[in-house]
Backbone as JSON Lines, residues from 0, in Angstrom:
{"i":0,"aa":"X","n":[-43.76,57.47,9.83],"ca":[-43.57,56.75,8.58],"c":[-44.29,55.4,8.63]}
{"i":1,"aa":"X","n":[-44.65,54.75,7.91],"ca":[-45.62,54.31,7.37],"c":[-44.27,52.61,7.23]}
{"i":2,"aa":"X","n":[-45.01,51.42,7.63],"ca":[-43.98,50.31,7.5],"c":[-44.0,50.08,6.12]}
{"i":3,"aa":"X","n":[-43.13,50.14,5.19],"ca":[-43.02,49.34,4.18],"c":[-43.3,48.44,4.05]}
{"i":4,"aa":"X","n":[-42.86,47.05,5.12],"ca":[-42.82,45.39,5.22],"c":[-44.1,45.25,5.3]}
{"i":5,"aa":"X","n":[-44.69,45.69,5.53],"ca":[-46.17,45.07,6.19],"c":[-47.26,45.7,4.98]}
{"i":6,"aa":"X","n":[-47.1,46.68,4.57],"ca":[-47.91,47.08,3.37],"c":[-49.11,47.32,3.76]}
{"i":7,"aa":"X","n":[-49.93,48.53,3.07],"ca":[-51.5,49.31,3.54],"c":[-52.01,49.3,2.16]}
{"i":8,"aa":"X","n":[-53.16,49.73,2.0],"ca":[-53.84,49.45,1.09],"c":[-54.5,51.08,1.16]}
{"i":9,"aa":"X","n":[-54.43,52.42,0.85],"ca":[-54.91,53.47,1.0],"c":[-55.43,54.17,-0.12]}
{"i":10,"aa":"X","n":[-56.39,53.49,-1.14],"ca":[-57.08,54.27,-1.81],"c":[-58.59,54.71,-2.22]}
{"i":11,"aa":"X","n":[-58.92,55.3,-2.63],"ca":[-60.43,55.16,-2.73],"c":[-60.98,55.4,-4.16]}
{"i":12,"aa":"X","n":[-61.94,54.81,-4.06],"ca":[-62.95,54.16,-5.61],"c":[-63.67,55.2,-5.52]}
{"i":13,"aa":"X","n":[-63.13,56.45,-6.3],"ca":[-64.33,57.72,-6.45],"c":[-65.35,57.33,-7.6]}
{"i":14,"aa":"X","n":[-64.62,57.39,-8.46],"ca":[-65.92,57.42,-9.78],"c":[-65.31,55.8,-10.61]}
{"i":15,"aa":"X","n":[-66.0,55.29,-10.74],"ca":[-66.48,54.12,-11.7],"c":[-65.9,54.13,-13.14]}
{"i":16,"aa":"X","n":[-65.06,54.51,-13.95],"ca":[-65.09,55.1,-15.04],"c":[-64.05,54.13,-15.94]}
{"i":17,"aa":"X","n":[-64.01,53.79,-17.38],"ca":[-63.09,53.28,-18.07],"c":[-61.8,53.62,-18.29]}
{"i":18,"aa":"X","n":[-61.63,54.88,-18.26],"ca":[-60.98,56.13,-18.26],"c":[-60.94,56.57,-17.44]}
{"i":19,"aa":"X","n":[-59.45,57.67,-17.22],"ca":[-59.31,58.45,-16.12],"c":[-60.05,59.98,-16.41]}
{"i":20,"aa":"X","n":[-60.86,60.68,-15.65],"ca":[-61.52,61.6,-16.12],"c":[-60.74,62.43,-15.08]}
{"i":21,"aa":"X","n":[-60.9,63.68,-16.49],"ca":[-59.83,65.22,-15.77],"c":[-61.24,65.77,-14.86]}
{"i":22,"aa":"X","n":[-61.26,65.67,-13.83],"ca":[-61.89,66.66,-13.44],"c":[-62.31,68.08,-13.38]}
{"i":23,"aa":"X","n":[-61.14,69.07,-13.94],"ca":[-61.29,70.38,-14.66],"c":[-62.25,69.92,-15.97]}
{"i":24,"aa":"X","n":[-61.83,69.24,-16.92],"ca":[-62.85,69.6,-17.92],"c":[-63.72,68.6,-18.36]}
{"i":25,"aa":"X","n":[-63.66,67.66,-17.78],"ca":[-64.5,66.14,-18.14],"c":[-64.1,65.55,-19.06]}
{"i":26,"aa":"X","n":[-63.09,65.99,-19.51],"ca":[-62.16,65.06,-20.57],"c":[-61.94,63.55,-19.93]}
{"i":27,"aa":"X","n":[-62.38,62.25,-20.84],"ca":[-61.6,61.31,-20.65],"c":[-60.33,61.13,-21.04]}
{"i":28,"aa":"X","n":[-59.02,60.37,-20.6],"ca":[-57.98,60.65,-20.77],"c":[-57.98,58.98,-20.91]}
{"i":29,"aa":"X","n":[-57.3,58.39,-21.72],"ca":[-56.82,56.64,-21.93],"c":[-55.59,56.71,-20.92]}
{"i":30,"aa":"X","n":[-55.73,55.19,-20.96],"ca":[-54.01,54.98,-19.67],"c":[-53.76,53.87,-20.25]}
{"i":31,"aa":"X","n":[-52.14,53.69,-19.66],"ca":[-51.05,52.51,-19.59],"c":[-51.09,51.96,-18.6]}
{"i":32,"aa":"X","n":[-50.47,51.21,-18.83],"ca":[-49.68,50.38,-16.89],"c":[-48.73,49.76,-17.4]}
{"i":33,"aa":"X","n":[-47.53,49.63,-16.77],"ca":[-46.34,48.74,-17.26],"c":[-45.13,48.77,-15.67]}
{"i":34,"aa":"X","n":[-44.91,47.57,-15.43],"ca":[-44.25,47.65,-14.6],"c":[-42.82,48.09,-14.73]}
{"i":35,"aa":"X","n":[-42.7,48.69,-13.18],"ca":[-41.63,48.63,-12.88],"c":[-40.45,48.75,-12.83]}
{"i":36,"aa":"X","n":[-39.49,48.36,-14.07],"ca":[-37.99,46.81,-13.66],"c":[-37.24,47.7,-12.9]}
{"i":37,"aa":"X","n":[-36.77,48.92,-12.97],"ca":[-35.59,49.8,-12.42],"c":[-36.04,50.26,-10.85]}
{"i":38,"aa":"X","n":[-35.57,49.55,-10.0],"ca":[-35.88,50.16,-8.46],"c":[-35.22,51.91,-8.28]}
{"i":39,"aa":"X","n":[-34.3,52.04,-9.17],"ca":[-33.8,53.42,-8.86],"c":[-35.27,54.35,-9.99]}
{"i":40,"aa":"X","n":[-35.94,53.92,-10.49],"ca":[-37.13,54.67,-11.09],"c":[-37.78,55.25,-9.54]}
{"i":41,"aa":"X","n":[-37.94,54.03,-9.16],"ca":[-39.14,54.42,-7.85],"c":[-38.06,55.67,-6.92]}
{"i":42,"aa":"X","n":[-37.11,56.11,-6.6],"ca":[-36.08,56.92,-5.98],"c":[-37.26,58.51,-6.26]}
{"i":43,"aa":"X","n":[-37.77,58.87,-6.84],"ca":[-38.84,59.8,-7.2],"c":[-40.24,59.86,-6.32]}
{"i":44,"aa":"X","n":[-40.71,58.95,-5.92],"ca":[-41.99,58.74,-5.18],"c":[-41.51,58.24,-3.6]}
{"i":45,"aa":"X","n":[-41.4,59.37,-3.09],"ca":[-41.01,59.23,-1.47],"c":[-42.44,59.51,-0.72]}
{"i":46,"aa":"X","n":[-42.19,59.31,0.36],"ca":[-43.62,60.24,1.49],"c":[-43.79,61.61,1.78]}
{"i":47,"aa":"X","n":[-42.19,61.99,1.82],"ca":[-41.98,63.26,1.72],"c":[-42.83,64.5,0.09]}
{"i":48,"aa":"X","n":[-42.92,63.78,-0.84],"ca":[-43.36,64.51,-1.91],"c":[-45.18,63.93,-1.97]}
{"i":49,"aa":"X","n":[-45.55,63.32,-0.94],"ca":[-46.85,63.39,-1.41],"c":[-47.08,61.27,-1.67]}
{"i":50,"aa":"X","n":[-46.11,60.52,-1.6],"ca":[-46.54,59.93,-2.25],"c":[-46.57,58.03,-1.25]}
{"i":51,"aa":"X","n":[-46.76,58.72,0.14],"ca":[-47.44,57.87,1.52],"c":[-46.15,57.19,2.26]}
{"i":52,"aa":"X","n":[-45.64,56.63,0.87],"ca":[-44.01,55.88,1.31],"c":[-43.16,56.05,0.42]}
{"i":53,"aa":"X","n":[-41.6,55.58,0.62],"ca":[-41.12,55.71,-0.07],"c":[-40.75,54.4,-0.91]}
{"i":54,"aa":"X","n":[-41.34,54.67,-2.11],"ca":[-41.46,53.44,-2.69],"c":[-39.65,52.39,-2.77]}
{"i":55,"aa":"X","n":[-38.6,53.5,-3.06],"ca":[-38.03,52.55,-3.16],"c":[-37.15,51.39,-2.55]}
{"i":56,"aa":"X","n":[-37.94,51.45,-0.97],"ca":[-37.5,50.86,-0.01],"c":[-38.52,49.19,0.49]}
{"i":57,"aa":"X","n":[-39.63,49.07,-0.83],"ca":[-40.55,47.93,-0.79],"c":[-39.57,46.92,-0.98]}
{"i":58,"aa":"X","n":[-40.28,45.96,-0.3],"ca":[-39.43,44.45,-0.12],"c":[-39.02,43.77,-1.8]}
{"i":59,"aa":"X","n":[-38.0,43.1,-2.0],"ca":[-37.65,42.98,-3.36],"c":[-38.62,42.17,-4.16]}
{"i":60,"aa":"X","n":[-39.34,41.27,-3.5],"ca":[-40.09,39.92,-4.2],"c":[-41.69,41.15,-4.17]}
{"i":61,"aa":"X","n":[-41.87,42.56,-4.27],"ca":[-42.88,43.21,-4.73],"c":[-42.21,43.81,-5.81]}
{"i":62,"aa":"X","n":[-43.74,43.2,-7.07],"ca":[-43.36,43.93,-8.23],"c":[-44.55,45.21,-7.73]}
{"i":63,"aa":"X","n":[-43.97,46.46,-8.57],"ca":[-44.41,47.61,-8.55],"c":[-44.94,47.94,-9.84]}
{"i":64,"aa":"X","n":[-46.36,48.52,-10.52],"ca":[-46.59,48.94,-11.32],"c":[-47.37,50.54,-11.53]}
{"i":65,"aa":"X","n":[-47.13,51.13,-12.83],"ca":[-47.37,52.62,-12.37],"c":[-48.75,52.26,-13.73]}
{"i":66,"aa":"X","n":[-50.06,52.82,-13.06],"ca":[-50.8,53.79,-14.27],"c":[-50.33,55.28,-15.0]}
{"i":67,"aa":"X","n":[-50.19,55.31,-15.98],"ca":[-49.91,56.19,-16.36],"c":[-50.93,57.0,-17.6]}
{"i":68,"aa":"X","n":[-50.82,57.99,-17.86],"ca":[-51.78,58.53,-18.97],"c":[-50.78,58.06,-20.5]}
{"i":69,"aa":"X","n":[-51.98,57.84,-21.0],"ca":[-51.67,57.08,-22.39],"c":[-50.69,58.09,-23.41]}
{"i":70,"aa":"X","n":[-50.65,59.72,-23.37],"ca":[-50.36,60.41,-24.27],"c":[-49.06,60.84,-23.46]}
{"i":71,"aa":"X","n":[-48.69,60.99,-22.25],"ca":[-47.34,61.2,-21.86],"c":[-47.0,61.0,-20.6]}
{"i":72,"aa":"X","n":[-47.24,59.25,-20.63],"ca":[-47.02,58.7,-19.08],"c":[-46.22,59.55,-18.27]}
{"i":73,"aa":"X","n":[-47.68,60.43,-17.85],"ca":[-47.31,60.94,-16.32],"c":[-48.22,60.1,-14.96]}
{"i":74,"aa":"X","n":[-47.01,59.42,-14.26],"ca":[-47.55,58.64,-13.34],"c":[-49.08,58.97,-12.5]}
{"i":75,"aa":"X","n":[-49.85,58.28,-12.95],"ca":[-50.83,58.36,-12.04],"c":[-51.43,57.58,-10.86]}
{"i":76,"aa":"X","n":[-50.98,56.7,-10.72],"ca":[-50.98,55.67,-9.63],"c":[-49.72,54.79,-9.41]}
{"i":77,"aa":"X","n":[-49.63,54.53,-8.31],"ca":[-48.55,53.22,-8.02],"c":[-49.12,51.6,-7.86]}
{"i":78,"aa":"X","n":[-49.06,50.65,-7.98],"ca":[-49.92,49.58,-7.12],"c":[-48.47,48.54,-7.2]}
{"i":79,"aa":"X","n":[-48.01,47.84,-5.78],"ca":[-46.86,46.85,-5.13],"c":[-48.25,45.51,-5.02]}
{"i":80,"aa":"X","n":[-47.48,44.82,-5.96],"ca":[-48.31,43.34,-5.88],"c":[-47.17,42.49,-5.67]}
{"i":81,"aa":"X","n":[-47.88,41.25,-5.24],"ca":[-46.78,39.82,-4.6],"c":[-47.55,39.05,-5.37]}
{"i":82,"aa":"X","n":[-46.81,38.35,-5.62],"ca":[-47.59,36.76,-5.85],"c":[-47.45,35.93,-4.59]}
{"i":83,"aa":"X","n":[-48.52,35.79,-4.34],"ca":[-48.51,35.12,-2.9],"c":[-49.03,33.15,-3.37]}
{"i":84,"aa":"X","n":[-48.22,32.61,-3.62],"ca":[-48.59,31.13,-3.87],"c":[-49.28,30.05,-3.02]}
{"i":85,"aa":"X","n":[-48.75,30.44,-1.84],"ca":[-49.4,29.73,-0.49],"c":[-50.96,30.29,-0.56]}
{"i":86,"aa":"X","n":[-51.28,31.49,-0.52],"ca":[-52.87,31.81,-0.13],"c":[-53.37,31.38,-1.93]}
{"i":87,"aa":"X","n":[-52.83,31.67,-3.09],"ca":[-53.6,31.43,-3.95],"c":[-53.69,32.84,-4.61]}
{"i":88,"aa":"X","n":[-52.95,34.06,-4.16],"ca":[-54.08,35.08,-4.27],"c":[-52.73,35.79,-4.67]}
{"i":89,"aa":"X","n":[-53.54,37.49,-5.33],"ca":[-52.17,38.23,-5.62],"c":[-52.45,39.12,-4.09]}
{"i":90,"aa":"X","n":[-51.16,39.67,-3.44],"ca":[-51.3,40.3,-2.21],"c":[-51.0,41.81,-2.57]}
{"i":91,"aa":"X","n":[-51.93,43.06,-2.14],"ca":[-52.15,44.47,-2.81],"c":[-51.2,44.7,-1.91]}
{"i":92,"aa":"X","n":[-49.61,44.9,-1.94],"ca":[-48.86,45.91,-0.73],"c":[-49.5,46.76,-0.22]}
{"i":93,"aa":"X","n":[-49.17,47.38,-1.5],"ca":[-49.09,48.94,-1.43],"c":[-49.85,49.61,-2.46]}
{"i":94,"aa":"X","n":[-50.34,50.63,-2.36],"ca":[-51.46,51.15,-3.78],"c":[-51.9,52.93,-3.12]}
{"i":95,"aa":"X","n":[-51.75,53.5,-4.02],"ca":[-51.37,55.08,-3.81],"c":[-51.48,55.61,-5.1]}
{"i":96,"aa":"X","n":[-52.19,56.57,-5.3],"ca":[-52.86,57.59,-5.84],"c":[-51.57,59.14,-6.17]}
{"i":97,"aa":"X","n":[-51.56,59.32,-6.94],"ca":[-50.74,60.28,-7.16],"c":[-50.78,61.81,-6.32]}
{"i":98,"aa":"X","n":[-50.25,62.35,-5.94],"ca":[-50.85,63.57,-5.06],"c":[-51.62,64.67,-5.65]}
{"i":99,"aa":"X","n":[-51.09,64.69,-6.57],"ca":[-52.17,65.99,-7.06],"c":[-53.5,64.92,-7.71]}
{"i":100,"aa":"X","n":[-53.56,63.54,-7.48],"ca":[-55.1,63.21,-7.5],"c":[-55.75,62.29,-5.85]}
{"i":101,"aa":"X","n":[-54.83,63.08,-5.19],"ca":[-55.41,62.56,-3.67],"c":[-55.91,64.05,-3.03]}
{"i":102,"aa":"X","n":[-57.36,63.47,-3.31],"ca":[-58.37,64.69,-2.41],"c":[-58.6,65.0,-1.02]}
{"i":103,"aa":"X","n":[-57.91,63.36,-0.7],"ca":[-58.23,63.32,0.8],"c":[-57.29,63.67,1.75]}
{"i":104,"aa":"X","n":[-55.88,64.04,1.31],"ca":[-55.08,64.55,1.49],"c":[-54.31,65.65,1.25]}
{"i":105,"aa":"X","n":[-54.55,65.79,0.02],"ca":[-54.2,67.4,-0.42],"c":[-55.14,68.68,-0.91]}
{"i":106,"aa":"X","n":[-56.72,67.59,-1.07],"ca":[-57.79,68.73,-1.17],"c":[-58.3,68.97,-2.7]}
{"i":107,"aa":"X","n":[-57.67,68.51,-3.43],"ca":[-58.14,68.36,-4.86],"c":[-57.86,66.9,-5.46]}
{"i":108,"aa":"X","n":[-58.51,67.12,-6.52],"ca":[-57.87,65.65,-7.32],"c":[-57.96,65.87,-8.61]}
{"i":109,"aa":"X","n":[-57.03,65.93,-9.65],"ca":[-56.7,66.01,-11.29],"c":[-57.99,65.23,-12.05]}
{"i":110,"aa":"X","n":[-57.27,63.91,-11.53],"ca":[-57.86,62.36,-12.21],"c":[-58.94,61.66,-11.37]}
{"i":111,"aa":"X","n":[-59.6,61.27,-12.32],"ca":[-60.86,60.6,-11.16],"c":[-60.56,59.13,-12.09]}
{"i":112,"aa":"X","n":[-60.93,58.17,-11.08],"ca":[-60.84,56.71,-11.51],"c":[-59.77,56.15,-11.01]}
{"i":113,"aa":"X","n":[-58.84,56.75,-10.85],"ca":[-57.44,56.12,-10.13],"c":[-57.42,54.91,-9.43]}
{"i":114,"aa":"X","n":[-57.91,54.73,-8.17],"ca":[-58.24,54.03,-7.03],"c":[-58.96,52.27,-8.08]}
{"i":115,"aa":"X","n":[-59.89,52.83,-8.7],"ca":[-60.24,51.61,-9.14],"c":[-59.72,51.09,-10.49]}
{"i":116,"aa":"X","n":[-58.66,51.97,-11.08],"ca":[-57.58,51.11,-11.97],"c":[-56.43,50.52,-11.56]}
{"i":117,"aa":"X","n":[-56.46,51.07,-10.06],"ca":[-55.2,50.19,-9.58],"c":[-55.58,49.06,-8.85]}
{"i":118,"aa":"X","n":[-56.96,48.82,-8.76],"ca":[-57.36,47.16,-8.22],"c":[-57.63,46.51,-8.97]}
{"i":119,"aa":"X","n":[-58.24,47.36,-10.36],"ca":[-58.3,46.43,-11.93],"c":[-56.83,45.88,-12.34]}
{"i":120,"aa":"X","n":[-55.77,46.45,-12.21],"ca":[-54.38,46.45,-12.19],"c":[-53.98,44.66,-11.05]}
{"i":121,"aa":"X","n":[-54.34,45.14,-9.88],"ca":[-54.38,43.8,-9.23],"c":[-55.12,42.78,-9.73]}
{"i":122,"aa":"X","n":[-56.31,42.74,-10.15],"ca":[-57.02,41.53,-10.86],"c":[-56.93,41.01,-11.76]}
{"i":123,"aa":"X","n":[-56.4,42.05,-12.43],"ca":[-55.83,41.58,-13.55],"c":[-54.15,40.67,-13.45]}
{"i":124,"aa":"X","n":[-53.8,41.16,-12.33],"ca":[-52.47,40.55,-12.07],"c":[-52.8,38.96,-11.51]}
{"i":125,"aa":"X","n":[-53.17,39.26,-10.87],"ca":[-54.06,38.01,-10.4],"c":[-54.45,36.97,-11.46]}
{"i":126,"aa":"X","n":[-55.53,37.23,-12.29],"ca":[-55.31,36.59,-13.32],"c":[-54.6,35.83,-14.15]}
{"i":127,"aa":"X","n":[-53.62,36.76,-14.36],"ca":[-52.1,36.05,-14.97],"c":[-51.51,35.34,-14.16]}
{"i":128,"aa":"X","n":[-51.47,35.55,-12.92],"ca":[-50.7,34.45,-11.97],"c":[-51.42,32.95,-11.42]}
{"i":129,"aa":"X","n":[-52.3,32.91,-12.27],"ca":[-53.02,31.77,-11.99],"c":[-54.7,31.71,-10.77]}
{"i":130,"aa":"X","n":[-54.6,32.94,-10.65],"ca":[-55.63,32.94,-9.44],"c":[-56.52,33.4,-9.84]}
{"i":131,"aa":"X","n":[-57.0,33.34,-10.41],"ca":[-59.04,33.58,-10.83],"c":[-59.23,35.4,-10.94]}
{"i":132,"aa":"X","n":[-58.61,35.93,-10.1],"ca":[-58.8,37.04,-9.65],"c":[-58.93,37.46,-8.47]}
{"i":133,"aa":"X","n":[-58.4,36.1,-7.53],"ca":[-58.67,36.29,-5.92],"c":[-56.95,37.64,-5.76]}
{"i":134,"aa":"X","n":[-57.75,38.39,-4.73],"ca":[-56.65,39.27,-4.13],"c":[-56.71,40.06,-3.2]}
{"i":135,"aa":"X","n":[-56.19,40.09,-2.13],"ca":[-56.51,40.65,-0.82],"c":[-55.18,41.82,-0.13]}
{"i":136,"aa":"X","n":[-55.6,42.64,0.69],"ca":[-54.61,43.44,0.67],"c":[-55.56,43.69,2.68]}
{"i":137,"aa":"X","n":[-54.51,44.66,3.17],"ca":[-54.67,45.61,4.09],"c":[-55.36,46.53,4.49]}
{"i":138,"aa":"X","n":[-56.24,47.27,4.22],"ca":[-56.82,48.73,4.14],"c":[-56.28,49.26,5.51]}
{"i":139,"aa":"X","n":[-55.89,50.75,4.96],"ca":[-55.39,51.58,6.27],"c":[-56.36,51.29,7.71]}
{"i":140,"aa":"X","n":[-57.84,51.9,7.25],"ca":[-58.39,51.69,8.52],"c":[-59.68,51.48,8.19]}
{"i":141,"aa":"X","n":[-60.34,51.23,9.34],"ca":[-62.08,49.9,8.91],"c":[-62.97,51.22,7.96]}
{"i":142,"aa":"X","n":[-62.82,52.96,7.59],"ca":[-64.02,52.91,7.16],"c":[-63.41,52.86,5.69]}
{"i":143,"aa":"X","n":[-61.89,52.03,5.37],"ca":[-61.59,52.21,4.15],"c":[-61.94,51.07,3.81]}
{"i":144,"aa":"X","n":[-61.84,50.24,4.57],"ca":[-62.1,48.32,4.51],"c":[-64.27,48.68,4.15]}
{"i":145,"aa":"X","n":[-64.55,49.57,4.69],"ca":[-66.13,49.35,4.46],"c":[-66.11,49.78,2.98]}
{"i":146,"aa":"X","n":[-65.48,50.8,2.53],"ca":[-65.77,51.47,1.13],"c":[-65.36,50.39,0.37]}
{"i":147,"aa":"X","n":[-64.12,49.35,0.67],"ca":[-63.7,48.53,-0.39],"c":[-65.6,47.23,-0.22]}
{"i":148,"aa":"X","n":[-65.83,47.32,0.39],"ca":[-66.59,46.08,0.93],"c":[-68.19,46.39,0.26]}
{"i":149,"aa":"X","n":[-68.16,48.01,0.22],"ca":[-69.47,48.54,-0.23],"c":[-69.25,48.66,-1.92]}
{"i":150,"aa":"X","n":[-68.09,49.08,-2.39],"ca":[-68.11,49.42,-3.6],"c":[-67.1,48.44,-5.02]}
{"i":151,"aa":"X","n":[-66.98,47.54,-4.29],"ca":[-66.49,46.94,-4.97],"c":[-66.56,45.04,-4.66]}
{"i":152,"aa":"X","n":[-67.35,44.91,-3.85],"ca":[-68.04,43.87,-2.95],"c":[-66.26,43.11,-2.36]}
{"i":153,"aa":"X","n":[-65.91,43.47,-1.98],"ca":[-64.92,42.64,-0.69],"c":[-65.58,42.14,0.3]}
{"i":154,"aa":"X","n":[-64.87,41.46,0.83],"ca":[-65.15,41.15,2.08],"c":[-64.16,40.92,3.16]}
{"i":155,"aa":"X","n":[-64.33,41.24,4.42],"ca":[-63.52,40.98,5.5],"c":[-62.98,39.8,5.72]}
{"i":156,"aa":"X","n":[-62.04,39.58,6.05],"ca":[-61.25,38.19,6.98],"c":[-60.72,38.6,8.12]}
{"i":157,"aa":"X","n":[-59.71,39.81,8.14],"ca":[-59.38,39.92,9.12],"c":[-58.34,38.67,9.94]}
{"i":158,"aa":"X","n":[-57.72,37.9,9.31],"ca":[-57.07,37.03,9.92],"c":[-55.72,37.71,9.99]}
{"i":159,"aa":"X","n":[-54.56,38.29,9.24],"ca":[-53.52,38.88,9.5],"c":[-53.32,39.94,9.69]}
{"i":160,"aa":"X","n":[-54.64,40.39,10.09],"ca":[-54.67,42.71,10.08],"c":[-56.5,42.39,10.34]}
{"i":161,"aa":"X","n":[-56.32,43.87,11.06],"ca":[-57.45,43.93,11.32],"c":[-58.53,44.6,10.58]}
{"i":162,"aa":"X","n":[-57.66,45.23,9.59],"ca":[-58.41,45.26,8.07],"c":[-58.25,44.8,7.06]}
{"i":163,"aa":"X","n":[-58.28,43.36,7.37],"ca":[-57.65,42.2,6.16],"c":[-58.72,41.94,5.25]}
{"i":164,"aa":"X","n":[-58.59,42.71,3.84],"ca":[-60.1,42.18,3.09],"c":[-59.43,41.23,1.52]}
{"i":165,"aa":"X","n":[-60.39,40.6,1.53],"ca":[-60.19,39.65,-0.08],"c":[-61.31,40.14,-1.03]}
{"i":166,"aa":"X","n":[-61.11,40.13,-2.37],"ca":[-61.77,40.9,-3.47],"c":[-61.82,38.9,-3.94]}
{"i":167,"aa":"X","n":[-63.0,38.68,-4.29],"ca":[-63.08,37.05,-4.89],"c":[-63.54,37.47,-6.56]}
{"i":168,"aa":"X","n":[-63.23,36.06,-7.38],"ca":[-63.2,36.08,-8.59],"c":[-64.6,36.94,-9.19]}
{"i":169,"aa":"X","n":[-65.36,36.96,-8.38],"ca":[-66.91,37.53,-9.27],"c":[-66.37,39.1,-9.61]}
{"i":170,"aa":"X","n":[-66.07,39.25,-8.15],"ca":[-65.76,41.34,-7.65],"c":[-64.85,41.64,-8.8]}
{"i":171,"aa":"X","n":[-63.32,40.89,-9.19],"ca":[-62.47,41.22,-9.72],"c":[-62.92,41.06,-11.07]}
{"i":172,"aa":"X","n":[-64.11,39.92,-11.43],"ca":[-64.61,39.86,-13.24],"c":[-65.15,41.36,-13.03]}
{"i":173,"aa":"X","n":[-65.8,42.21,-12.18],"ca":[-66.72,43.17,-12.63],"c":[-65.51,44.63,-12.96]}
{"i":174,"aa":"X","n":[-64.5,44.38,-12.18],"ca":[-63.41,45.55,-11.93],"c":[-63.04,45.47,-13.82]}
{"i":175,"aa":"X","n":[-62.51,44.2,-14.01],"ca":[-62.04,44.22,-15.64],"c":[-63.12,44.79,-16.39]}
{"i":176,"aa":"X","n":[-63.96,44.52,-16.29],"ca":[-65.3,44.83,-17.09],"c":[-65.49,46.24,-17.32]}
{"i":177,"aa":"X","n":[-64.9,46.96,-16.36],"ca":[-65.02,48.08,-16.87],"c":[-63.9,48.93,-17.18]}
{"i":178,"aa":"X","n":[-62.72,48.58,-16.18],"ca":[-61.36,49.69,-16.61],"c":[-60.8,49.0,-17.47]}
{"i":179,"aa":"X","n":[-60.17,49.93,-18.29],"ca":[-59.48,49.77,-19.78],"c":[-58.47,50.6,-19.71]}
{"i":180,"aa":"X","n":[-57.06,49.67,-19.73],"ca":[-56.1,49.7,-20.07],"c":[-54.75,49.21,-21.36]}
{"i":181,"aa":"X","n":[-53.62,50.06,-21.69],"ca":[-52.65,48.75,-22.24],"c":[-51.86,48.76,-22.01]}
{"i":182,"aa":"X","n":[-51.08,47.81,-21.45],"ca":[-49.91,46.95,-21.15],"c":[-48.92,47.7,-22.0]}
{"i":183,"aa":"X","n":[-47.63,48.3,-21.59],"ca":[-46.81,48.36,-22.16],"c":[-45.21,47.89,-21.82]}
């Protein structure tokens, strides 16, 4: 099992897209995001069903937000953000991909775009909390820290994990720029 307290960062930036695209038919599909408030919501997304941890055991001062599809929010991503005031920055817990759109684990994927609406999701959080768009998280392991570093320009620090990367205000203007969401 996977530490809750300490939080990983395990997703990947397949396709670039505004929209979540069905991969069966190339349909774009619109999305939501809306956090959270009910911790007994998260009681549904364990490790056991696919979904890395069990969400509803994240530390209390992480808010949790779900992407969802616009026509009948069915969860498509999770992303656990902090407001971290001391660094300046929003901190990515936790961020996980729905299972039937994790390829790298179960071998297919529904939705393409996932991965990079839930860091648009962080920058955008970021944003609102006063931080430009600075936000840094964990990555499971260095060749996930390279994909964040190649495809979305991060960069390493490495000061509290040894895949400690920060996304700075330019990376996070380009993330908004393209995913499109609404707040509900």
């Amino acid at each position: 099992m996977q530490n809750v307290e300490v939080g990983c960062v395990d997703i990947w930036l397949d396709e670039i897209v505004p929209c979540l695209k069905n991969n069966k038919t190339g349909e774009f599909k619109e999305t939501a995001v809306f956090e959270i408030q009910s911790k007994s919501f998260l009681k549904g997304f364990r490790e056991d069903n696919g979904w890395r941890i069990n969400w509803y055991d994240l530390p209390q001062d992480v808010k949790v937000y779900a992407l969802v599809l616009k026509e009948n929010t069915d969860v498509q991503g999770l992303v656990a953000l902090k407001k971290d005031d001391d660094v300046k920055a929003a901190y990515i817990h936790w961020a996980c991909t729905a299972p039937h759109n994790n390829k790298h684990d179960f071998g297919s994927q529904l939705y393409g775009g996932v991965g990079g609406h839930l860091f648009a999701i962080a920058a955008d959080m970021s944003c609102q909390w006063g931080f430009d768009g600075f936000m840094y998280g964990f990555a499971l392991n260095k060749e996930l820290e390279k994909h964040y570093i190649g495809v979305m320009g991060a960069v390493h620090i490495g000061i509290l994990h040894e895949y400690q990367f920060v996304v700075l205000p330019e990376s996070s203007k380009k993330l908004l720029e393209v995913y499109s969401y609404e707040w509900n």
